[in-house]
Jmol script that loads the backbone (N, CA, C; Angstrom):
load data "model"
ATOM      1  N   UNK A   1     -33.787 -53.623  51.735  1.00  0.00           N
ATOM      2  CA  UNK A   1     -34.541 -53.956  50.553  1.00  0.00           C
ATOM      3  C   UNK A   1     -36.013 -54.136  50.928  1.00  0.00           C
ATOM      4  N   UNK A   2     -36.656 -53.376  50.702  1.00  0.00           N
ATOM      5  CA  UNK A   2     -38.124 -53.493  50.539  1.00  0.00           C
ATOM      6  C   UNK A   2     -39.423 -55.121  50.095  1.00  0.00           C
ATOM      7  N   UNK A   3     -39.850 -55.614  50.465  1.00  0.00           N
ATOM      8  CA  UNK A   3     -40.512 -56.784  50.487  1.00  0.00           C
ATOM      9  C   UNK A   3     -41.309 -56.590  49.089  1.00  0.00           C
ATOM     10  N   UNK A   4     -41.923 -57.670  48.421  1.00  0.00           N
ATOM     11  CA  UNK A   4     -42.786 -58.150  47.364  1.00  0.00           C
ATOM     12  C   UNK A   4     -43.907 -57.363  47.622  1.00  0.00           C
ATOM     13  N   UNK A   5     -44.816 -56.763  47.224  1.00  0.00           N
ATOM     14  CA  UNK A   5     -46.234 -56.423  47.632  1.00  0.00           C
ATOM     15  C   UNK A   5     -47.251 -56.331  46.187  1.00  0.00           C
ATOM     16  N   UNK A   6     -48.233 -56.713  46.569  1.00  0.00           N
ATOM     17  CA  UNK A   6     -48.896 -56.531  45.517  1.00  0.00           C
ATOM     18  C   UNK A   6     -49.634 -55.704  45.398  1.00  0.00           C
ATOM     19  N   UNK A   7     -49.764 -55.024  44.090  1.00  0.00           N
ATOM     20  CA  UNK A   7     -49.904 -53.511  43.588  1.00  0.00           C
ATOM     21  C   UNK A   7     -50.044 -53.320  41.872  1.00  0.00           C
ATOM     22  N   UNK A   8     -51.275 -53.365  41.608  1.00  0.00           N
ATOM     23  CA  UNK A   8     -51.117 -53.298  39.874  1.00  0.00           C
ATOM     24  C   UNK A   8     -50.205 -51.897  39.091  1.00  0.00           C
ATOM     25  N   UNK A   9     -50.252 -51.349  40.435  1.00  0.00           N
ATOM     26  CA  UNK A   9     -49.126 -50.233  39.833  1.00  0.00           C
ATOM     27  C   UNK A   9     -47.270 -50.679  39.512  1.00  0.00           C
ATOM     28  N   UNK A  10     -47.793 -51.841  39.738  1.00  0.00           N
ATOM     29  CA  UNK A  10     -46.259 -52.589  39.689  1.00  0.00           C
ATOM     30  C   UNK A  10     -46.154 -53.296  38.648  1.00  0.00           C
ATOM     31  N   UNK A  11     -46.977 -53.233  37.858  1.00  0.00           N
ATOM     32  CA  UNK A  11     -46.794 -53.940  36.623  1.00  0.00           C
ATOM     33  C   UNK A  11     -46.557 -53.238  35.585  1.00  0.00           C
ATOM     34  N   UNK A  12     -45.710 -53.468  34.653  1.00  0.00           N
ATOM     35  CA  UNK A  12     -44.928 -53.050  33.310  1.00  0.00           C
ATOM     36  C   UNK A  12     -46.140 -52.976  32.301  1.00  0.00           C
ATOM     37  N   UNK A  13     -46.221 -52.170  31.207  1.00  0.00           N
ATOM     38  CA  UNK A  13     -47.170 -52.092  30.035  1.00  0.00           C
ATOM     39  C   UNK A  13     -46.996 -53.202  29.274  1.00  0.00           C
ATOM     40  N   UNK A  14     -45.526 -53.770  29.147  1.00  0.00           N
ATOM     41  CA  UNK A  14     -45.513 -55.223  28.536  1.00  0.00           C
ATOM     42  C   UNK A  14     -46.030 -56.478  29.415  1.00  0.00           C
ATOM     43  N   UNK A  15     -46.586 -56.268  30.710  1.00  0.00           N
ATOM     44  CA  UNK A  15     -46.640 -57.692  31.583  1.00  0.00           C
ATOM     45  C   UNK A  15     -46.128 -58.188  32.164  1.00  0.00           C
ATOM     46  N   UNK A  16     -44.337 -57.443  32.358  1.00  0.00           N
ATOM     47  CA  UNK A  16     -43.807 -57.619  33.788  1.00  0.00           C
ATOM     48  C   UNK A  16     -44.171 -56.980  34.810  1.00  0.00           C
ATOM     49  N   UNK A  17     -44.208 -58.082  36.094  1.00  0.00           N
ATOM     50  CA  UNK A  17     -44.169 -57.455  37.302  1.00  0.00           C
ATOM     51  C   UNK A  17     -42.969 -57.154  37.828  1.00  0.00           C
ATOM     52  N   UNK A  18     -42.755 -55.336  38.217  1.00  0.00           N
ATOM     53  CA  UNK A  18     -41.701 -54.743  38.926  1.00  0.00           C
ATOM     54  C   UNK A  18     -41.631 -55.175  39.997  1.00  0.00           C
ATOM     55  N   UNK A  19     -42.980 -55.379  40.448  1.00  0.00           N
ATOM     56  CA  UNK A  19     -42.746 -55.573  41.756  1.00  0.00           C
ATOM     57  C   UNK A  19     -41.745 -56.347  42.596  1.00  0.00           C
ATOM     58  N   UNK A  20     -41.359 -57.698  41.672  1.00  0.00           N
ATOM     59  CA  UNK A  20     -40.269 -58.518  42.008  1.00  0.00           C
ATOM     60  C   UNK A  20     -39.299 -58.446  41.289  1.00  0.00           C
ATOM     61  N   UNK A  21     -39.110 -57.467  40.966  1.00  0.00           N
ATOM     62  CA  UNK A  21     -37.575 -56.970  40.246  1.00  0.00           C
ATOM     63  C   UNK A  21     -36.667 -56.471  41.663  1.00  0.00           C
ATOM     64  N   UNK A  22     -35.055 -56.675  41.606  1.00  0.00           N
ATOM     65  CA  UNK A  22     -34.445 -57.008  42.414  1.00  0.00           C
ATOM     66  C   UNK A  22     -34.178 -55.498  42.472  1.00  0.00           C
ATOM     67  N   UNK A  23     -34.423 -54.467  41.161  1.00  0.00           N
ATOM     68  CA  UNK A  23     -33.758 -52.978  41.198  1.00  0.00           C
ATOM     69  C   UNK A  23     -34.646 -52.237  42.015  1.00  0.00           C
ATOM     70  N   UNK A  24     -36.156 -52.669  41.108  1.00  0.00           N
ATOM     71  CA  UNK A  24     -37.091 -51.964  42.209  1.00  0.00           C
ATOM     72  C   UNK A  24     -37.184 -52.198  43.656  1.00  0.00           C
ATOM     73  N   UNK A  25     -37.246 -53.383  43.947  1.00  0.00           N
ATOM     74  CA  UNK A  25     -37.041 -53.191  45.273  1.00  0.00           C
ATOM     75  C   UNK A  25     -36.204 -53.177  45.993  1.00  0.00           C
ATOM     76  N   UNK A  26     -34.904 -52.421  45.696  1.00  0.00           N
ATOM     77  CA  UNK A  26     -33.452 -51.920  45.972  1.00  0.00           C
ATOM     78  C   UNK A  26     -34.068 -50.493  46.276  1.00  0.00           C
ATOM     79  N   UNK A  27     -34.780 -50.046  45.752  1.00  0.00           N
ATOM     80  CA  UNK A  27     -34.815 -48.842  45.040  1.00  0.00           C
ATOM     81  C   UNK A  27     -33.925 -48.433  43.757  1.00  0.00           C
ATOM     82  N   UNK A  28     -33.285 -48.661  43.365  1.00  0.00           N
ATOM     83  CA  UNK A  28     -32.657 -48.317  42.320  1.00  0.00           C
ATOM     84  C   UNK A  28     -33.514 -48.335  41.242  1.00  0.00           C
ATOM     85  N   UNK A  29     -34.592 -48.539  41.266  1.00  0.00           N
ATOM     86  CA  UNK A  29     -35.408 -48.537  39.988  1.00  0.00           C
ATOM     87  C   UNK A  29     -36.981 -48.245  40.408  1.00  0.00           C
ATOM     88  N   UNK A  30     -37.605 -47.433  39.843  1.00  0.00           N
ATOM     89  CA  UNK A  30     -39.161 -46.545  40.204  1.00  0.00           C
ATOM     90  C   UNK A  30     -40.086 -47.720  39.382  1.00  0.00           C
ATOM     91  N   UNK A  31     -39.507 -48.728  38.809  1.00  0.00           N
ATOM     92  CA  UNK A  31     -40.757 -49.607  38.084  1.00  0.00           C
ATOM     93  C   UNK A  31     -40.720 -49.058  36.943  1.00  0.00           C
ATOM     94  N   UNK A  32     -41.294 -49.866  35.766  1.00  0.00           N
ATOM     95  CA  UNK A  32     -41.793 -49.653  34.681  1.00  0.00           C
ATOM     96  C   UNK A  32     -42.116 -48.293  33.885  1.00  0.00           C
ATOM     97  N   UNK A  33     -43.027 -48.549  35.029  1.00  0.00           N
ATOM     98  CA  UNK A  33     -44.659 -47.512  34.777  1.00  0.00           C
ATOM     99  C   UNK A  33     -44.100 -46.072  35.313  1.00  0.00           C
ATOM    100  N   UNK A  34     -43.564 -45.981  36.063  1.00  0.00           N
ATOM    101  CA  UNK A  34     -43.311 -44.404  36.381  1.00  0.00           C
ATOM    102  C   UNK A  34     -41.585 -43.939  35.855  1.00  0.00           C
ATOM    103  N   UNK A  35     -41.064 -45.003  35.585  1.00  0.00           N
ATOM    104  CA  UNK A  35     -39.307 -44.816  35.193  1.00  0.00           C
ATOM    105  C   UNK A  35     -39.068 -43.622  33.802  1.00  0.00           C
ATOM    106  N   UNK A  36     -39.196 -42.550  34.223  1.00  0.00           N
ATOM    107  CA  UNK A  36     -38.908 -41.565  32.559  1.00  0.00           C
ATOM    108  C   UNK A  36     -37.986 -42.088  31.654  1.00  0.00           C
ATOM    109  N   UNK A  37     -36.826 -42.481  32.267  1.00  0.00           N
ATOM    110  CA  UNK A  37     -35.728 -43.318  31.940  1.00  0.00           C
ATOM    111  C   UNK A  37     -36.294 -44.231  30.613  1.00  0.00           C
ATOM    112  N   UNK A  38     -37.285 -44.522  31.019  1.00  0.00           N
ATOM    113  CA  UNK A  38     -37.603 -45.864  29.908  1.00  0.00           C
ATOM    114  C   UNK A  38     -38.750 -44.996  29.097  1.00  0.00           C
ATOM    115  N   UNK A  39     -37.991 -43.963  28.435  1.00  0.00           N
ATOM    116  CA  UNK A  39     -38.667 -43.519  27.335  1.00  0.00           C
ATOM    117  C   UNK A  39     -38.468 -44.338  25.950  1.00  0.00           C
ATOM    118  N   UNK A  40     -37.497 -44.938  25.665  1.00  0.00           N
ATOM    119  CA  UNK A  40     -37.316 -45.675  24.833  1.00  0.00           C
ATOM    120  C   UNK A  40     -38.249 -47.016  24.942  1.00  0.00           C
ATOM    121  N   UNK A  41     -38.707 -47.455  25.232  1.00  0.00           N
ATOM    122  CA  UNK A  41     -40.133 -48.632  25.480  1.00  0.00           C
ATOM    123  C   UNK A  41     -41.132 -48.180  24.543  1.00  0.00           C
ATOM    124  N   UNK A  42     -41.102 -48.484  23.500  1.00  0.00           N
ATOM    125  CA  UNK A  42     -41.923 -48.747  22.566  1.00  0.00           C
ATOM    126  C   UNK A  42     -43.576 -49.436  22.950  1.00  0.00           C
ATOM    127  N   UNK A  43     -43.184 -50.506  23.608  1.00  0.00           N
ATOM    128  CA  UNK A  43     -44.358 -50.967  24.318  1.00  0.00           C
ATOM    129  C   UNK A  43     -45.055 -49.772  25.249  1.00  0.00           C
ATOM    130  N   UNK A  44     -44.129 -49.386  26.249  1.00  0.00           N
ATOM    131  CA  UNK A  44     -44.998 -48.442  27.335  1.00  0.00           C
ATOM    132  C   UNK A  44     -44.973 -47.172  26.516  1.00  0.00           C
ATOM    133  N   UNK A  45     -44.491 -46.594  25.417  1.00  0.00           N
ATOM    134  CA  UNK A  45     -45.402 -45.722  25.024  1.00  0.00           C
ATOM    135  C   UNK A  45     -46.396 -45.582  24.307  1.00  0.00           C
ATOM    136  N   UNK A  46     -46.812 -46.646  23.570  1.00  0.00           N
ATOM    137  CA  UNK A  46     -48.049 -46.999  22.713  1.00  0.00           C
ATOM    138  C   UNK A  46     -49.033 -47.542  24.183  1.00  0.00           C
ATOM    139  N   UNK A  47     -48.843 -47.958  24.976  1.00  0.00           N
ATOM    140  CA  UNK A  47     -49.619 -47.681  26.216  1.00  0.00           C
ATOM    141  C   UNK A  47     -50.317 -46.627  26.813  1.00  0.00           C
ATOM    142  N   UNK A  48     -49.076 -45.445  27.298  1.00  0.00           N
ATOM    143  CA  UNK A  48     -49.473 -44.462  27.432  1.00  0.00           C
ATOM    144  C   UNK A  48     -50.199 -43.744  26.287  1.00  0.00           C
ATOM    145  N   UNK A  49     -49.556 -43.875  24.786  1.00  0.00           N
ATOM    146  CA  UNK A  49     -50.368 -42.545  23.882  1.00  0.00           C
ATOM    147  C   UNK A  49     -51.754 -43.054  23.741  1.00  0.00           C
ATOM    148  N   UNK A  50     -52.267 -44.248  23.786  1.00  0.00           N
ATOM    149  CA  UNK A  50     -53.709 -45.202  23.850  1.00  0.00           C
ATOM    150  C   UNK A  50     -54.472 -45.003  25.401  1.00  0.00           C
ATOM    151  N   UNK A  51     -53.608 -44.879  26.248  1.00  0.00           N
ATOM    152  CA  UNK A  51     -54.198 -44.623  27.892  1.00  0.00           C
ATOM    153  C   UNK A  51     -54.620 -45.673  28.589  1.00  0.00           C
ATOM    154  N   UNK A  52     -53.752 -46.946  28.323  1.00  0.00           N
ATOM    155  CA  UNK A  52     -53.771 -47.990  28.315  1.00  0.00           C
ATOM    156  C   UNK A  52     -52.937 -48.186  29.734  1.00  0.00           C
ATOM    157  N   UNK A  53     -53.237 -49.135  30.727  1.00  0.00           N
ATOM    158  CA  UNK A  53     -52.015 -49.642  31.544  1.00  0.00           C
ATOM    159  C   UNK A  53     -51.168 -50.691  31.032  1.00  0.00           C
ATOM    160  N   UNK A  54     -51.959 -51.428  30.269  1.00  0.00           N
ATOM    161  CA  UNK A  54     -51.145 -52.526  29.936  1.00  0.00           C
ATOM    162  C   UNK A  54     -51.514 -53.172  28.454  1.00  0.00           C
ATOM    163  N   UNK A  55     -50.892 -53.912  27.819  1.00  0.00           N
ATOM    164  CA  UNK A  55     -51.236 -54.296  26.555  1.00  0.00           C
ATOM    165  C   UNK A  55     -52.866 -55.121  26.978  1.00  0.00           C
ATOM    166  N   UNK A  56     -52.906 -55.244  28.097  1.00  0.00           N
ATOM    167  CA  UNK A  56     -53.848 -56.637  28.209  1.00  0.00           C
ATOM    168  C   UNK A  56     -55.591 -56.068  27.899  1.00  0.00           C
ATOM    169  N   UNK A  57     -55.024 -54.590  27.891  1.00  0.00           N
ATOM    170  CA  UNK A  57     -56.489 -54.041  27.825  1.00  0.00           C
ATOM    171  C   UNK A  57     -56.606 -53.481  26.074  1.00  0.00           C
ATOM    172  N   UNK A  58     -55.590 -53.713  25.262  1.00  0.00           N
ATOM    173  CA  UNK A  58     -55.396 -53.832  23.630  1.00  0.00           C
ATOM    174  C   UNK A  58     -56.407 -54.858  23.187  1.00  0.00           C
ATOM    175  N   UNK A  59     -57.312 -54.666  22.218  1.00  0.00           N
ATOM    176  CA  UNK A  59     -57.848 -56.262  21.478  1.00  0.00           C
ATOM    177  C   UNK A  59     -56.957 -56.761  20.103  1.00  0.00           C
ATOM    178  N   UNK A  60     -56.060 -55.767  20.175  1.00  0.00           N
ATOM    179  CA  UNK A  60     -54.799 -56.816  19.404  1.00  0.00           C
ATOM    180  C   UNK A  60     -54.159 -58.021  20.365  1.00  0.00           C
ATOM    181  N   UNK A  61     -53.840 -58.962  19.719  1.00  0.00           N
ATOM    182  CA  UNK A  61     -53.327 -60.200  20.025  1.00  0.00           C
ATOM    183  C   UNK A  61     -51.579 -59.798  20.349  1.00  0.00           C
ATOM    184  N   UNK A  62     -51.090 -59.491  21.786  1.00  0.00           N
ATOM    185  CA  UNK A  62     -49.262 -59.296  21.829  1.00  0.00           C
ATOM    186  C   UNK A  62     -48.707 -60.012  20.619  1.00  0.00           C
ATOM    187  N   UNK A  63     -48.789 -61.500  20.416  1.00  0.00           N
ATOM    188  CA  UNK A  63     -48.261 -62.252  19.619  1.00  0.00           C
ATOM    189  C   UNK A  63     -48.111 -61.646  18.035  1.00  0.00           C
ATOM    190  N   UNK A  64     -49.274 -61.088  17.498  1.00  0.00           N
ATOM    191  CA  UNK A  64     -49.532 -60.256  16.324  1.00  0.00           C
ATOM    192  C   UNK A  64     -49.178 -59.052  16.408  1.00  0.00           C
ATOM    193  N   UNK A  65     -48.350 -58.500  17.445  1.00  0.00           N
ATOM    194  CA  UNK A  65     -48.180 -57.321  17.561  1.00  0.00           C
ATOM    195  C   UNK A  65     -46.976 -57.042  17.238  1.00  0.00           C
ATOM    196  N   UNK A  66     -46.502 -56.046  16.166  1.00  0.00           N
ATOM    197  CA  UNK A  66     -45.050 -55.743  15.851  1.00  0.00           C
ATOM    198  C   UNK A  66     -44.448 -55.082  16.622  1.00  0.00           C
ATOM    199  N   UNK A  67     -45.140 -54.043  17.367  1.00  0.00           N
ATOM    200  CA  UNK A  67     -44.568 -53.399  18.693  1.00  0.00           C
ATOM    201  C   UNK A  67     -44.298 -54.255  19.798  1.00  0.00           C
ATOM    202  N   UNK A  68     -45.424 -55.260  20.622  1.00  0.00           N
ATOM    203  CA  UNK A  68     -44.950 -55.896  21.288  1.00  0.00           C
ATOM    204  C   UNK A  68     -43.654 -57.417  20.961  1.00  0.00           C
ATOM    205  N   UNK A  69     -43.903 -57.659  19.891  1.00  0.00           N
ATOM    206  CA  UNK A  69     -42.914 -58.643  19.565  1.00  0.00           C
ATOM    207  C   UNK A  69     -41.533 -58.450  18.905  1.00  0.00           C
ATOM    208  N   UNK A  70     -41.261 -57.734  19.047  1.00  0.00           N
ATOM    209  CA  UNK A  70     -39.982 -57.327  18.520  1.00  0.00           C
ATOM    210  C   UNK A  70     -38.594 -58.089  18.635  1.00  0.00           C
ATOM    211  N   UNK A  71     -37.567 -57.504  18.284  1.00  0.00           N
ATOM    212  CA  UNK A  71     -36.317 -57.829  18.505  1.00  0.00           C
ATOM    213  C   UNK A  71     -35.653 -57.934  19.508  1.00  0.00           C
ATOM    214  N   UNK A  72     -35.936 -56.888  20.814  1.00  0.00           N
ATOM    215  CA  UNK A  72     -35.424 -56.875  22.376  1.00  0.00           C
ATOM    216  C   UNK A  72     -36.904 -57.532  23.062  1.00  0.00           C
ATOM    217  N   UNK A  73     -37.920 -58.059  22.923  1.00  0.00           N
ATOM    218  CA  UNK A  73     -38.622 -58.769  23.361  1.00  0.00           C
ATOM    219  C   UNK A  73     -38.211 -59.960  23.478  1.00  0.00           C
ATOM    220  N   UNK A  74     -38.008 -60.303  21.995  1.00  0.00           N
ATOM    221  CA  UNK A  74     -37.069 -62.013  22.047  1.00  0.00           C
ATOM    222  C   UNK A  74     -36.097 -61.770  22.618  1.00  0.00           C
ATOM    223  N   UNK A  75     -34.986 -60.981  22.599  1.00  0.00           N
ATOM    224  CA  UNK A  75     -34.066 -61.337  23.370  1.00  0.00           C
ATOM    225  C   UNK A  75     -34.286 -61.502  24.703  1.00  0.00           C
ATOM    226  N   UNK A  76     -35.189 -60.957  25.539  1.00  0.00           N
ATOM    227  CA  UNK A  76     -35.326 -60.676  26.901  1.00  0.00           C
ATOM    228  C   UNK A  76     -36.363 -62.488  27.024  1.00  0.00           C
ATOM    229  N   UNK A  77     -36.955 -62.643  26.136  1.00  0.00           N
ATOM    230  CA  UNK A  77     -37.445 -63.688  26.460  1.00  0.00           C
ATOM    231  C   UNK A  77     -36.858 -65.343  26.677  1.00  0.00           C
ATOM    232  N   UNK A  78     -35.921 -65.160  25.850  1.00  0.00           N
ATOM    233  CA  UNK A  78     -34.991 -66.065  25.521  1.00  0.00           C
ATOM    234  C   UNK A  78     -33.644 -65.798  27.006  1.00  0.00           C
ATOM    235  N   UNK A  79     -33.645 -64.797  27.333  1.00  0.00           N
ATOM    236  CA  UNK A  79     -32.677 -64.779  28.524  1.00  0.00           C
ATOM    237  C   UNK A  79     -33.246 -64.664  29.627  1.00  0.00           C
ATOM    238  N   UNK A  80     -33.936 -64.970  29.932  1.00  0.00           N
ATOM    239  CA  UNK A  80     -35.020 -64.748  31.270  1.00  0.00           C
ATOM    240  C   UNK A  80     -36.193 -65.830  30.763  1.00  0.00           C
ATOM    241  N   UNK A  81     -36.082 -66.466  30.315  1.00  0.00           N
ATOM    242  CA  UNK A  81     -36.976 -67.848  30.167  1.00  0.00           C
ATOM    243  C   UNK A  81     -38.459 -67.095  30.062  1.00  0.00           C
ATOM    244  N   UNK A  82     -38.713 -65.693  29.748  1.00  0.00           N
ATOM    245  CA  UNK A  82     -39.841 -65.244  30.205  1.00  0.00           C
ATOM    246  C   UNK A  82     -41.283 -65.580  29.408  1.00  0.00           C
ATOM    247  N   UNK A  83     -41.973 -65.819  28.959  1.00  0.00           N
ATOM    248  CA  UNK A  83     -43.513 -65.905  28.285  1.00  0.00           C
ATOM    249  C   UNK A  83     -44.403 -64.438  28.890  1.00  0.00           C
ATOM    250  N   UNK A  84     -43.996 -63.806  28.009  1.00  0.00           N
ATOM    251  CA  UNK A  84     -44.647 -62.187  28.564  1.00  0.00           C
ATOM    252  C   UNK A  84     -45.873 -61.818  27.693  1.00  0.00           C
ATOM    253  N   UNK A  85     -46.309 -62.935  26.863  1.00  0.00           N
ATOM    254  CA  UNK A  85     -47.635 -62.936  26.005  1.00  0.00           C
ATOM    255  C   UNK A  85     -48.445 -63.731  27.241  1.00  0.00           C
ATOM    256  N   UNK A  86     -47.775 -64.569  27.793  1.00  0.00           N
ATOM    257  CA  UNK A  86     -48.524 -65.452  29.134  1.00  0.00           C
ATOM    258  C   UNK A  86     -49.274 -64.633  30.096  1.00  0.00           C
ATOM    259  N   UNK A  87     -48.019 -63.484  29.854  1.00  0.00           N
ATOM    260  CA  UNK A  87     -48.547 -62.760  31.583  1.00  0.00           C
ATOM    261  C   UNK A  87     -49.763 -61.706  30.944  1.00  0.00           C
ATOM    262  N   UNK A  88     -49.605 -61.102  29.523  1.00  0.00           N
ATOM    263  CA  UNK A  88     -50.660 -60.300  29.423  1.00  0.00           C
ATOM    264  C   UNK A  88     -51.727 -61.402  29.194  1.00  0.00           C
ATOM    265  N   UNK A  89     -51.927 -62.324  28.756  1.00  0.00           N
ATOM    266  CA  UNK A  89     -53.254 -63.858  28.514  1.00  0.00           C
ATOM    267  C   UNK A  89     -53.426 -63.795  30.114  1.00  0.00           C
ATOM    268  N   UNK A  90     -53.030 -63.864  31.006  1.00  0.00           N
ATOM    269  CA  UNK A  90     -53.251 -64.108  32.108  1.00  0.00           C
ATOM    270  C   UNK A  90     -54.233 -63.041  33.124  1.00  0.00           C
ATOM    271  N   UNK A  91     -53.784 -61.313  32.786  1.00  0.00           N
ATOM    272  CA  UNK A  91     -53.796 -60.165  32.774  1.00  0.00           C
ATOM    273  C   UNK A  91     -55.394 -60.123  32.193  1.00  0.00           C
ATOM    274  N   UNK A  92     -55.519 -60.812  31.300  1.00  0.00           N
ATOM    275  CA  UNK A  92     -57.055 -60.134  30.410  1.00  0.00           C
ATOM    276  C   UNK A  92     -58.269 -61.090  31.371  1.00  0.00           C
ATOM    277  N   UNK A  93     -57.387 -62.449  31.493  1.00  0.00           N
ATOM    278  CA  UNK A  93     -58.337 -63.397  32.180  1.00  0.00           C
ATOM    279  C   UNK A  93     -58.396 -63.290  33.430  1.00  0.00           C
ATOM    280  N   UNK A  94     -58.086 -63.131  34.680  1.00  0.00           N
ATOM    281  CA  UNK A  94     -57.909 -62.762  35.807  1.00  0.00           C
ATOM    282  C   UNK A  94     -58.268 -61.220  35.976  1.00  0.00           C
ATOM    283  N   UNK A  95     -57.236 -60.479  35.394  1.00  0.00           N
ATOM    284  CA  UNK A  95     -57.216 -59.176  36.311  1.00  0.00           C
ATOM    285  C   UNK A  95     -56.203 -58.694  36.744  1.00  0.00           C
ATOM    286  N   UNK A  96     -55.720 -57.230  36.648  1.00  0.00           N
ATOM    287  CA  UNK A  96     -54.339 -56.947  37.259  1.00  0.00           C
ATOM    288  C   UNK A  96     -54.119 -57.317  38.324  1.00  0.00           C
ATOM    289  N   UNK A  97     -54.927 -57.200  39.467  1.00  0.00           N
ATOM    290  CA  UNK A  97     -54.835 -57.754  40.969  1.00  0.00           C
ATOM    291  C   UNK A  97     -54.478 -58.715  41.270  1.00  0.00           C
ATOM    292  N   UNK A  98     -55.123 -59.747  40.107  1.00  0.00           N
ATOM    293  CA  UNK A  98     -55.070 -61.174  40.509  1.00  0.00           C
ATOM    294  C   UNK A  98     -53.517 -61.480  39.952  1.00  0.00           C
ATOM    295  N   UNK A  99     -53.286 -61.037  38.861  1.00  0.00           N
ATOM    296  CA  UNK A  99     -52.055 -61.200  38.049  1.00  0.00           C
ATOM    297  C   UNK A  99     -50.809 -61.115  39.180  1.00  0.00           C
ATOM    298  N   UNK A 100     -51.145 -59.500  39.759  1.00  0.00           N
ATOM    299  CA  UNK A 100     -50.306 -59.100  40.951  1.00  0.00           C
ATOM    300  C   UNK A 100     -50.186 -59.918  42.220  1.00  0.00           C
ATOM    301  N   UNK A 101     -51.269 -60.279  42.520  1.00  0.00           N
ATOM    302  CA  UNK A 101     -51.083 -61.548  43.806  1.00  0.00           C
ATOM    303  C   UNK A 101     -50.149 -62.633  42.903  1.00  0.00           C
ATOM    304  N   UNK A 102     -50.988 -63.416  41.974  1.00  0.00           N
ATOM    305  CA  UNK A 102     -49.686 -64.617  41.311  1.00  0.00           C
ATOM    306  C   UNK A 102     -48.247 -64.001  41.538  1.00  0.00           C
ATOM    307  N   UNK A 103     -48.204 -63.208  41.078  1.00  0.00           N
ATOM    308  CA  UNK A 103     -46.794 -63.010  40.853  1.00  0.00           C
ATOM    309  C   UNK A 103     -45.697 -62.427  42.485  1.00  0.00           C
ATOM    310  N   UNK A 104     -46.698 -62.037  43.075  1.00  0.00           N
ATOM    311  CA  UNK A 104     -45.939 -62.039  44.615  1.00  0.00           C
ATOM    312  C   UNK A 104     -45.829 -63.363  45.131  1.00  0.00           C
ATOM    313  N   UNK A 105     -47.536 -63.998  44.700  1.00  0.00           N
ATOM    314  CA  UNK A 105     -47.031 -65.634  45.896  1.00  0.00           C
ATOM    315  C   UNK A 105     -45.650 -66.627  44.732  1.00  0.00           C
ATOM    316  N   UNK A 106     -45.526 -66.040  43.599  1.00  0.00           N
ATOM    317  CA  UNK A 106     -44.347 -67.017  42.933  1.00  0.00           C
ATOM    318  C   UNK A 106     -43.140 -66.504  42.964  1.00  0.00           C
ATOM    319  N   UNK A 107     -43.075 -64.964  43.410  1.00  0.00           N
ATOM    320  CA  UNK A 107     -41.718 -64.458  43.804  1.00  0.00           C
ATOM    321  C   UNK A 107     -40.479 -63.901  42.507  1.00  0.00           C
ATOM    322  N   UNK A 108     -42.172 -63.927  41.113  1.00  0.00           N
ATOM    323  CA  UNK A 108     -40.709 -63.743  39.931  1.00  0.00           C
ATOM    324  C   UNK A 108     -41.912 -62.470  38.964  1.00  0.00           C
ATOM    325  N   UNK A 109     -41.045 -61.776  38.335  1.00  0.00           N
ATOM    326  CA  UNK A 109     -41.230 -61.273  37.278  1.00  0.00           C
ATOM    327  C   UNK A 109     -42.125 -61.479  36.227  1.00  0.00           C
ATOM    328  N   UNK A 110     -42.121 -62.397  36.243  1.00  0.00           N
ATOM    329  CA  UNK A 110     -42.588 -62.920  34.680  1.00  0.00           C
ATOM    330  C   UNK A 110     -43.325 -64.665  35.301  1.00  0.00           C
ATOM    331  N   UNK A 111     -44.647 -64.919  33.949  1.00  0.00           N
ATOM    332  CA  UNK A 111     -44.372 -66.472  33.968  1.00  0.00           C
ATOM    333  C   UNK A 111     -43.361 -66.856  33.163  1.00  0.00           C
ATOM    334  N   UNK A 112     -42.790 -68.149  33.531  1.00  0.00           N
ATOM    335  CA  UNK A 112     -41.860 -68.362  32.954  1.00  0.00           C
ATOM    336  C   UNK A 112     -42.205 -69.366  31.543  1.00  0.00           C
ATOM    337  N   UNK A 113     -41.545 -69.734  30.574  1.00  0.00           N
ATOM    338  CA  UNK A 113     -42.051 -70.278  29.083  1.00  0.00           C
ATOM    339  C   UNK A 113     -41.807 -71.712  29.514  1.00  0.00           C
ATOM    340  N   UNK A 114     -42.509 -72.616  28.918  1.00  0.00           N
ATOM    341  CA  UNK A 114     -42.843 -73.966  29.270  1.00  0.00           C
ATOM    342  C   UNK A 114     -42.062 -74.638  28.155  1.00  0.00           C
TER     343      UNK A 114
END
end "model"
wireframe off; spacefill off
backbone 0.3
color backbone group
């Protein structure tokens, strides 16, 4: 299994980091951002058709967003304790890099919801 590294190419168009996903670094999973597989991502394709990496570079608000807030958003948020409006707020204020270091020195995916 491949180690944590930080890499803004490891971050999801919604604000997860792959990087500490247990598939990606199995290999069993190419990440987010390059997975064809995840053509169904509503989020990462209003990313890509905008030329966007991530929502964080949108001046829509995630929270106001019907694409990003959806129905499998809550669910994923609610089962993974995740705050993925946190990680793109975090994303606009910092920086992918910086986002990407946090999230290697904390060892998770996501911030988690308070």
């Amino acid at each position: 299994m491949k180690s944590i590294t930080v890499s803004k190419d490891n971050i999801a168009a919604c604000g997860l980091y792959c990087g500490a996903c247990r598939k990606f670094l199995s290999g069993k999973c190419p990440g987010c951002k390059n997975n064809e597989k995840a053509s169904w991502c509503k989020i990462r394709q209003c990313c890509i058709s905008k030329g966007y990496h991530t929502c964080a570079e949108c001046e829509r608000d995630v929270r106001e967003c019907k694409i990003y807030s959806n129905f499998i958003s809550k669910v994923f948020a609610l089962l993974f304790n995740s705050d993925r409006p946190a990680c793109i707020s975090y994303i606009r204020e910092h920086g992918e890099i910086a986002y990407a270091e946090e999230m290697n020195k904390r060892k998770c995916q996501t911030i988690k919801r308070k």
